[in-house]
N, C-alpha and C positions, 0 to 999 in steps of 0.2 A: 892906617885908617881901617875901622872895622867897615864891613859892609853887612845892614841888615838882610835878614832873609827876607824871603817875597813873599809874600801870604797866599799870592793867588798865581804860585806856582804849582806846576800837576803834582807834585811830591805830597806839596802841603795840601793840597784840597783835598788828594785820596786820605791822607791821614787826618782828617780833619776830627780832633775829637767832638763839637757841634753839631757831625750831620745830621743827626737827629730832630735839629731844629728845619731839616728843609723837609719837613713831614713825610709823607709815605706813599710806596706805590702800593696801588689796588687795582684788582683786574678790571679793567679798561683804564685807567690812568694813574691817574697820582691826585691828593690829596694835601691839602697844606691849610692849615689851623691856623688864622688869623683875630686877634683880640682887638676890638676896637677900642680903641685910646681916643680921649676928650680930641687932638690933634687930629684926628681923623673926621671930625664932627663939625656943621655948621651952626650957622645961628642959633636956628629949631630943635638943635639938640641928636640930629637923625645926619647918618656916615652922607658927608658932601659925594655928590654922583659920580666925581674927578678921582677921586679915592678908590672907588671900587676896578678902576685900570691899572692905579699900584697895587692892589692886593694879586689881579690878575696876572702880570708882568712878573710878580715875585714866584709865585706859582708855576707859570712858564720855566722863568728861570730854574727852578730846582724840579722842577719836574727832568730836566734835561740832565741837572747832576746826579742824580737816583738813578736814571738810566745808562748812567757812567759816560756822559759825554762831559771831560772834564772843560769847561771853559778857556782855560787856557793853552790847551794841547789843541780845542778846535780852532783859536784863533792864528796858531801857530800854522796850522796846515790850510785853514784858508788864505791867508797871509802869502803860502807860497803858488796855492792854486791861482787864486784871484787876488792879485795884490789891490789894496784902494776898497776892501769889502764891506759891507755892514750888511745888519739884520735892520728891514723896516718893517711896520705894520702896514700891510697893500690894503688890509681891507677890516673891518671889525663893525661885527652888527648887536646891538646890545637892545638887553627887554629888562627895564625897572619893572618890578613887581610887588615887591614888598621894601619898608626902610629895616636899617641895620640903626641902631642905637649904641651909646657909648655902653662898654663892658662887653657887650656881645660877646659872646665867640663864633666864629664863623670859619664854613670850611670851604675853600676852592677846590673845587671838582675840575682838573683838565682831563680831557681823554683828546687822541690825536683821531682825526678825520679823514686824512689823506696827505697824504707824502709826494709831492707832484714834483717835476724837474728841478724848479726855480723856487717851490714855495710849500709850507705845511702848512696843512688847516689844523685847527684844532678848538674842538666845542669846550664852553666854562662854566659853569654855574657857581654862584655864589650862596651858601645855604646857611640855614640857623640850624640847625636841626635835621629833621626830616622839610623846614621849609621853604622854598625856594624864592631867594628876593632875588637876584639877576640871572639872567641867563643870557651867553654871547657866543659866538661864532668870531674867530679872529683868522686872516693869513698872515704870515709872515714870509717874505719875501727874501730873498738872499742878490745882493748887487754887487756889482763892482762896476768900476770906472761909469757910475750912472747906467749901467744896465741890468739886465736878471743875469744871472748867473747859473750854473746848476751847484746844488747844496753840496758840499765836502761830502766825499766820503763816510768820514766817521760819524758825521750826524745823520745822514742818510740811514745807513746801516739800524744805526739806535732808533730812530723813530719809526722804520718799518718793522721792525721787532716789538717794539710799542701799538703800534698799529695793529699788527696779527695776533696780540692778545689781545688787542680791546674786543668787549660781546659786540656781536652785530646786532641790528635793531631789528 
């Protein structure tokens, strides 16, 4: 019996010929190019408000692999740190400002905010342009067995590195 390879083994994520599609870092964060597709759009025609926390999440996500924290090498070492782990959202503060329409392109702006024991902050904005429809504030929390935890190592490491290139305001 053959057994397929894993796709989202660290071998194959570092070699991933795609990465390109998890957009780019820039000094203070990372940026990821998002095209609104009809499926992202309500009634009226304008991206549903529930959409704009997947666009966010995906941005997260690859912000984290551009700064070489492969996802499955971090799940493997929190696994043995804190068995029973997840990543939650503890807290996220969001400002609608402008709508996004089908075709858009649009860009998510993450920079990290702070790197704290149990939890990273990190600000989002959502843009067309040069103009700004959302802007948020998220924590993400690190648990196990129902409590906070302190963050792995190797994400530590990575987001305060991230963190000491972002500009200060």
């Amino acid at each position: 019996m053959n057994e397929r390879p894993d796709p989202l083994s660290p071998e194959n994520l570092k070699a991933d010929p795609f990465l390109h599609l998890a957009g780019k870092l820039v000094p203070g964060g990372h940026v990821l190019p998002v095209r609104v597709y009809y499926e992202d759009t309500d009634f009226s025609g304008i991206v549903y408000h529930a959409n704009y926390l997947k666009f966010m999440e995906r941005a997260r996500s690859d912000h984290l692999r551009l700064i070489g924290v492969v996802q499955g090498e971090l799940f493997g070492e929190a696994l043995a740190e804190a068995p029973g782990f997840a990543f939650v959202v503890r807290s996220m503060e969001l400002q609608f400002v402008r709508p996004a329409r089908i075709d858009d392109v649009l860009e998510v702006h993450t920079s990290p905010v702070e790197v704290a024991g149990a939890s990273i902050t990190l600000a989002q904005k959502v843009k067309r342009g040069e103009e700004l429809l959302v802007e948020g504030k998220v924590k993400v929390a690190f648990v196990a067995q129902g409590r906070a935890r302190r963050i792995p190592d190797a994400l530590r490491a990575a987001m305060k590195l991230a963190l000491e290139q972002a500009p200060q305001p």
